[in-house]
Biotite code that builds the C-alpha atoms (Angstrom):
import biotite.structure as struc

atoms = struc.array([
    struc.Atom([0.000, 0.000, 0.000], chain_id="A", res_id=1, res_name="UNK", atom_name="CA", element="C"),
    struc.Atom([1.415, 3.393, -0.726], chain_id="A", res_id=2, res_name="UNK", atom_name="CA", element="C"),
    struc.Atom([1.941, 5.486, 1.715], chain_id="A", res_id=3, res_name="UNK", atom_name="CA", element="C"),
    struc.Atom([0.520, 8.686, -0.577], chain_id="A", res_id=4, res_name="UNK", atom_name="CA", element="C"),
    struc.Atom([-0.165, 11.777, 1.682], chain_id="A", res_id=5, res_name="UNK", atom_name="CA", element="C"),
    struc.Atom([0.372, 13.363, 4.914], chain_id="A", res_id=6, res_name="UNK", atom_name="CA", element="C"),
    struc.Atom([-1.772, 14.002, 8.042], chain_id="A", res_id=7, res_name="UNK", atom_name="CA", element="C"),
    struc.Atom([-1.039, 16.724, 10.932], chain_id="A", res_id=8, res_name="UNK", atom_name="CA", element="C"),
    struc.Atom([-2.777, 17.109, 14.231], chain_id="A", res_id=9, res_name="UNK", atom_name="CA", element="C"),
    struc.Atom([-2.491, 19.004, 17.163], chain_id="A", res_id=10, res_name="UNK", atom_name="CA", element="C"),
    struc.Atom([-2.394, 17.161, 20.698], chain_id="A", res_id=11, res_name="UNK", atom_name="CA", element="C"),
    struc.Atom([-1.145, 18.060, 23.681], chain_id="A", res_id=12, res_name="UNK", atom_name="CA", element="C"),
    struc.Atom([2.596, 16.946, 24.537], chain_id="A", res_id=13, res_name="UNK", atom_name="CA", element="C"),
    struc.Atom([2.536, 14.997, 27.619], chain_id="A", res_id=14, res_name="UNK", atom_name="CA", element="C"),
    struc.Atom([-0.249, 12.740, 26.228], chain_id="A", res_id=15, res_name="UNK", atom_name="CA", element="C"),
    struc.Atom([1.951, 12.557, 22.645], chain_id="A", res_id=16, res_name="UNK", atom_name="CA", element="C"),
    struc.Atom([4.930, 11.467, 25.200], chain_id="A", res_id=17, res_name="UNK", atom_name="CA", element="C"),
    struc.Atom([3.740, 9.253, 26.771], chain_id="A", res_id=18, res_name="UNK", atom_name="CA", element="C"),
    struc.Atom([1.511, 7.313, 23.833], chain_id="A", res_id=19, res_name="UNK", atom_name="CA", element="C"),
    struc.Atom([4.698, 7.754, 21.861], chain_id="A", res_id=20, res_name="UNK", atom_name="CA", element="C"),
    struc.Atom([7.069, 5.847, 24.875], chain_id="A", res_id=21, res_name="UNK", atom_name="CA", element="C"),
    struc.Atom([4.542, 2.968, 24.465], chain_id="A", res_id=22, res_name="UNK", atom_name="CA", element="C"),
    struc.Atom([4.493, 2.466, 20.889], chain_id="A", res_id=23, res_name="UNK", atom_name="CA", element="C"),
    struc.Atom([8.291, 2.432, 21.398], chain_id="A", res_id=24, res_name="UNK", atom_name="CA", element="C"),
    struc.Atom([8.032, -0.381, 23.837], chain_id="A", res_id=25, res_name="UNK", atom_name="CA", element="C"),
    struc.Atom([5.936, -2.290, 21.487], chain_id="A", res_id=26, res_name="UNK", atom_name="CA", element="C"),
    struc.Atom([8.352, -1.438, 18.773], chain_id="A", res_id=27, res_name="UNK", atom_name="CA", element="C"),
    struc.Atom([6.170, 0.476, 16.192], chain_id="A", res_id=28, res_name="UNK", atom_name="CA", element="C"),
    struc.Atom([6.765, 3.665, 15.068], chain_id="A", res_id=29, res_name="UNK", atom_name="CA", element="C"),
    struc.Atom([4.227, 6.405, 15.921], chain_id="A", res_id=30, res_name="UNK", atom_name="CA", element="C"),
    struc.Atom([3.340, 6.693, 11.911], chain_id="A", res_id=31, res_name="UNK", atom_name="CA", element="C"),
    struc.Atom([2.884, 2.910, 12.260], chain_id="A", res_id=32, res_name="UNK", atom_name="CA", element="C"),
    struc.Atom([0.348, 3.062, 15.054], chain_id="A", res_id=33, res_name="UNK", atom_name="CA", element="C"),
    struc.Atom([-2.047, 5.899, 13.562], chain_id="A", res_id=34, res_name="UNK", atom_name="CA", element="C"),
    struc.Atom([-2.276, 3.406, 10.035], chain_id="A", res_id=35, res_name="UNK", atom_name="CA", element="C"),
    struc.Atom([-3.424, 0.780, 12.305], chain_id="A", res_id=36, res_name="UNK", atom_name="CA", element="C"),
    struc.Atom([-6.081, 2.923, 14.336], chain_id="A", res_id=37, res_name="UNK", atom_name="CA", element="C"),
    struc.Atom([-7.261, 4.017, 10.539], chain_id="A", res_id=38, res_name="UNK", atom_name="CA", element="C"),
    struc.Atom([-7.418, 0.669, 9.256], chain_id="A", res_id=39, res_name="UNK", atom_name="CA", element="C"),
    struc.Atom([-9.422, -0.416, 11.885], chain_id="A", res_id=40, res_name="UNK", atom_name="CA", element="C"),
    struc.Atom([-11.704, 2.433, 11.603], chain_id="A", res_id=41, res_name="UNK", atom_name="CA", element="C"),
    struc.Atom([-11.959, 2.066, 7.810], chain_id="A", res_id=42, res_name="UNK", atom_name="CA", element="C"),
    struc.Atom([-12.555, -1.732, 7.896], chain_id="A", res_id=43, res_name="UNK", atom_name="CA", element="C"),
    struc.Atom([-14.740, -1.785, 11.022], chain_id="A", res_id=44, res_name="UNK", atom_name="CA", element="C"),
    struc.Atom([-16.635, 1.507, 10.133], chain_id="A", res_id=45, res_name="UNK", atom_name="CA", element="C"),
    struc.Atom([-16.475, 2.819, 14.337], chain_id="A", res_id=46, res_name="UNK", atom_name="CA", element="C"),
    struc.Atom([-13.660, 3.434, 16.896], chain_id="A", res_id=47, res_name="UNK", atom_name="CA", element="C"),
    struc.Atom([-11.877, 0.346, 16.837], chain_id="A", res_id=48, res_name="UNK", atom_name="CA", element="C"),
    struc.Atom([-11.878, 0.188, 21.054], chain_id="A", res_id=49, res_name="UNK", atom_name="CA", element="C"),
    struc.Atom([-14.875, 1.031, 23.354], chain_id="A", res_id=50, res_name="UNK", atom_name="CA", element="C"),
    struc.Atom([-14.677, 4.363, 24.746], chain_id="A", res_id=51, res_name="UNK", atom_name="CA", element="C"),
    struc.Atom([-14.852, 5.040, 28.789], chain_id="A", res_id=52, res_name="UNK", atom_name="CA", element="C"),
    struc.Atom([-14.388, 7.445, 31.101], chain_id="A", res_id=53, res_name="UNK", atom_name="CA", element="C"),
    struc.Atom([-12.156, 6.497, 34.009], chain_id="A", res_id=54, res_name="UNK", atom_name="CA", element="C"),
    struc.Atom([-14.837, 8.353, 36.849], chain_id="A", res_id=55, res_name="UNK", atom_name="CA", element="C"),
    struc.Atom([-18.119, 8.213, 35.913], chain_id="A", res_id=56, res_name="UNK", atom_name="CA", element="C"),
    struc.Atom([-18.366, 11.051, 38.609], chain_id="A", res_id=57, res_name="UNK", atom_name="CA", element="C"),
    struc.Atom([-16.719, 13.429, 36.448], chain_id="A", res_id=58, res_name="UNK", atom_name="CA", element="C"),
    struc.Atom([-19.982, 13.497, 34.000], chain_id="A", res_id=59, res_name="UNK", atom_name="CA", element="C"),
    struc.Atom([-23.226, 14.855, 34.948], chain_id="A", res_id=60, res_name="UNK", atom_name="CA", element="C"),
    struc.Atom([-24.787, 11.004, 34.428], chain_id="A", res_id=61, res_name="UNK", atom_name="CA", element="C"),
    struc.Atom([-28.269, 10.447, 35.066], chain_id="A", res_id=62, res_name="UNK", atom_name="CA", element="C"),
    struc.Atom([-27.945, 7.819, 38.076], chain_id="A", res_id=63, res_name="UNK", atom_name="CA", element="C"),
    struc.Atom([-30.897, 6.150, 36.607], chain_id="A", res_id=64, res_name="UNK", atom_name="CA", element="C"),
    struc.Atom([-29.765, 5.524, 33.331], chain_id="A", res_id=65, res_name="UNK", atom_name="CA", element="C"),
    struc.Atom([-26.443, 4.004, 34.507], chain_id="A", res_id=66, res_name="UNK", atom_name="CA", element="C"),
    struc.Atom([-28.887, 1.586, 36.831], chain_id="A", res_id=67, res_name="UNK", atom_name="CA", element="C"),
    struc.Atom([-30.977, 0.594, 33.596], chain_id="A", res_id=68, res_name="UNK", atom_name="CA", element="C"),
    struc.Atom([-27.421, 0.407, 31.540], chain_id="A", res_id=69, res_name="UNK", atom_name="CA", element="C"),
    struc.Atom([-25.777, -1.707, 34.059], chain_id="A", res_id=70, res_name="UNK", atom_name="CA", element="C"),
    struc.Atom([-28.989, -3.942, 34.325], chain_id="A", res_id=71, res_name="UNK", atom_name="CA", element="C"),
    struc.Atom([-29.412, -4.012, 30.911], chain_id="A", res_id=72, res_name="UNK", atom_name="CA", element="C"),
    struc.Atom([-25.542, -5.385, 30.290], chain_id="A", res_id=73, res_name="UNK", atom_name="CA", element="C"),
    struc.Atom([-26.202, -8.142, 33.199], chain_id="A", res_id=74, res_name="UNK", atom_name="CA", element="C"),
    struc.Atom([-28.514, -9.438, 31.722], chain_id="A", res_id=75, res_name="UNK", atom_name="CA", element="C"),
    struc.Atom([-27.266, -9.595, 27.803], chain_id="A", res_id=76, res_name="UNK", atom_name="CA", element="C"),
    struc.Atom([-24.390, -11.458, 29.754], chain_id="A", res_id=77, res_name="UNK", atom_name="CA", element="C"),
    struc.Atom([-26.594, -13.873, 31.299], chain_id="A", res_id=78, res_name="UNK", atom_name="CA", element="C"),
    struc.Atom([-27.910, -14.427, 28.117], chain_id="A", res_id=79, res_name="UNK", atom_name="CA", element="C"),
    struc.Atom([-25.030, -14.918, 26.155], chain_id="A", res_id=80, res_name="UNK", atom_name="CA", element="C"),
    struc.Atom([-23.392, -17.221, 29.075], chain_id="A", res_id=81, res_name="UNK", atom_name="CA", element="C"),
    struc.Atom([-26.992, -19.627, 29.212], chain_id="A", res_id=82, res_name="UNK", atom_name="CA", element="C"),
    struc.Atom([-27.115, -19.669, 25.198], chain_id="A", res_id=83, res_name="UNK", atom_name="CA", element="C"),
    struc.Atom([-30.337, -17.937, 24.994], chain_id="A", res_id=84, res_name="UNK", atom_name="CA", element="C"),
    struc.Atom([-28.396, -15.076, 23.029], chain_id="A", res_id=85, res_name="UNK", atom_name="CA", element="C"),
    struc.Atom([-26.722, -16.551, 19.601], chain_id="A", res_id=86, res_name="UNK", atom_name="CA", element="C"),
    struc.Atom([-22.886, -16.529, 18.853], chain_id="A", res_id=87, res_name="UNK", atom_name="CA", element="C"),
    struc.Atom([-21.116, -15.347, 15.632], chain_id="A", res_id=88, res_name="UNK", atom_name="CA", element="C"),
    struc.Atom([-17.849, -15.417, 14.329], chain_id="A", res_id=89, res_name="UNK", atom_name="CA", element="C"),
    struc.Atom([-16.078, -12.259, 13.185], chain_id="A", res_id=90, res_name="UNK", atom_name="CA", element="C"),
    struc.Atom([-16.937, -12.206, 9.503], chain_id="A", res_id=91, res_name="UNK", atom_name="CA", element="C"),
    struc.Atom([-20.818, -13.591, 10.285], chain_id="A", res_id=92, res_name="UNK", atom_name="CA", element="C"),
    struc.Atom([-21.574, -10.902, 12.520], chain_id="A", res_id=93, res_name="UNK", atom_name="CA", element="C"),
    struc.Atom([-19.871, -8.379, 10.296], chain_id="A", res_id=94, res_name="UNK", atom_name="CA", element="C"),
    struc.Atom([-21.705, -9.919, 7.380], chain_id="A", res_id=95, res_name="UNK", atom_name="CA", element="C"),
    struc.Atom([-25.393, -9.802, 9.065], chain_id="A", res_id=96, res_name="UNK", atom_name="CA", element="C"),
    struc.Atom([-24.506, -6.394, 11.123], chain_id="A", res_id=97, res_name="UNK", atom_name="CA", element="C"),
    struc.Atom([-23.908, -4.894, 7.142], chain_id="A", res_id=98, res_name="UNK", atom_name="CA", element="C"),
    struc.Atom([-27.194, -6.413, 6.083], chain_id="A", res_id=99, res_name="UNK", atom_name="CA", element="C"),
    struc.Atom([-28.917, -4.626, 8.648], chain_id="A", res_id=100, res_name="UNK", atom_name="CA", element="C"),
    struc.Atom([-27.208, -1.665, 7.809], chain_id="A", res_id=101, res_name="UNK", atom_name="CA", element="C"),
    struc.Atom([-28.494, -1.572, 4.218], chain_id="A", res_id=102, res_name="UNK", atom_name="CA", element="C"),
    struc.Atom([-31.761, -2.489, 5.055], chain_id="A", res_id=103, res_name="UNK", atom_name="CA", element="C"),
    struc.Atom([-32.121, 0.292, 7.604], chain_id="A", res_id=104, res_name="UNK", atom_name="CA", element="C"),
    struc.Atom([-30.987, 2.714, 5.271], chain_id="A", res_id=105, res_name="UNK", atom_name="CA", element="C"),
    struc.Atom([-33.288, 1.435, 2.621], chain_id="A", res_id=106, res_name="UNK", atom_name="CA", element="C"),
    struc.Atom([-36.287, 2.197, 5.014], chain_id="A", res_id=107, res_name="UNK", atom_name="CA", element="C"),
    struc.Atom([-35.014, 5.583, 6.155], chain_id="A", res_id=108, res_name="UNK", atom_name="CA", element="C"),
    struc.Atom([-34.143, 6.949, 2.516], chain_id="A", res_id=109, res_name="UNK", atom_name="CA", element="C"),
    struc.Atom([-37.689, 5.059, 0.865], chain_id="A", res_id=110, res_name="UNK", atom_name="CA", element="C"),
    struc.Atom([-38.980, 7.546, 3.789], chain_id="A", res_id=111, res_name="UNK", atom_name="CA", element="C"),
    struc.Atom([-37.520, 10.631, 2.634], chain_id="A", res_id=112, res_name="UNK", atom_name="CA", element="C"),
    struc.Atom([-34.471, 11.228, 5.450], chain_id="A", res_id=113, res_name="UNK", atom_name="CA", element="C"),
    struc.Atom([-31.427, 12.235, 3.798], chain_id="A", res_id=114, res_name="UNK", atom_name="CA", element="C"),
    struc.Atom([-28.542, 9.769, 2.837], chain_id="A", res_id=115, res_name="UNK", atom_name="CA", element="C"),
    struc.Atom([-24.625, 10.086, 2.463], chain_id="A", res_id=116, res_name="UNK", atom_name="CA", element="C"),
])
């Protein structure tokens, strides 16, 4: 693949040192990391990593809604763990996931909201 043009962002420079010390460790280059993290984000079409906050106590979250999330996760898991929730491999889920996709955006545009 040819490495054709250039990207420049600003961030600030302890986080840079310190993200650059690990991909040292791991013995990439910092160029080398940022292809993989837009790979993943090209082939997977989302952040390829869930996003969290380390203190849920430094958002104004609804104590409710973290209740029903929590509740909501336990129970997927019990789910999933008693085999009442089915089990794909990688490419399945991808494959049926993408299905869905274009069949959701089928309905919204034959409905008249806007499309990409």
């Amino acid at each position: 693949m040819a490495h054709d043009t250039t990207v420049q962002f600003r961030i600030d420079s302890t986080v840079k040192e310190e993200a650059f010390a690990v991909f040292q460790k791991m013995g990439i280059s910092p160029s080398e990391a940022v292809r993989v993290f837009l790979k993943q984000v090209q082939l997977t079409q989302t952040l390829p990593f869930p996003v969290a906050v380390a203190n849920e106590k430094d958002l104004d979250v609804d104590d409710d809604y973290t209740q029903w999330l929590r509740e909501r996760l336990a129970t997927a898991v019990k789910q999933l763990d008693s085999g009442k929730m089915n089990r794909y491999d990688l490419p399945l889920a991808r494959t049926l996931l993408r299905e869905r996709l274009v069949a959701r955006r089928s309905v919204l545009l034959a409905n008249g909201a806007p499309g990409h």
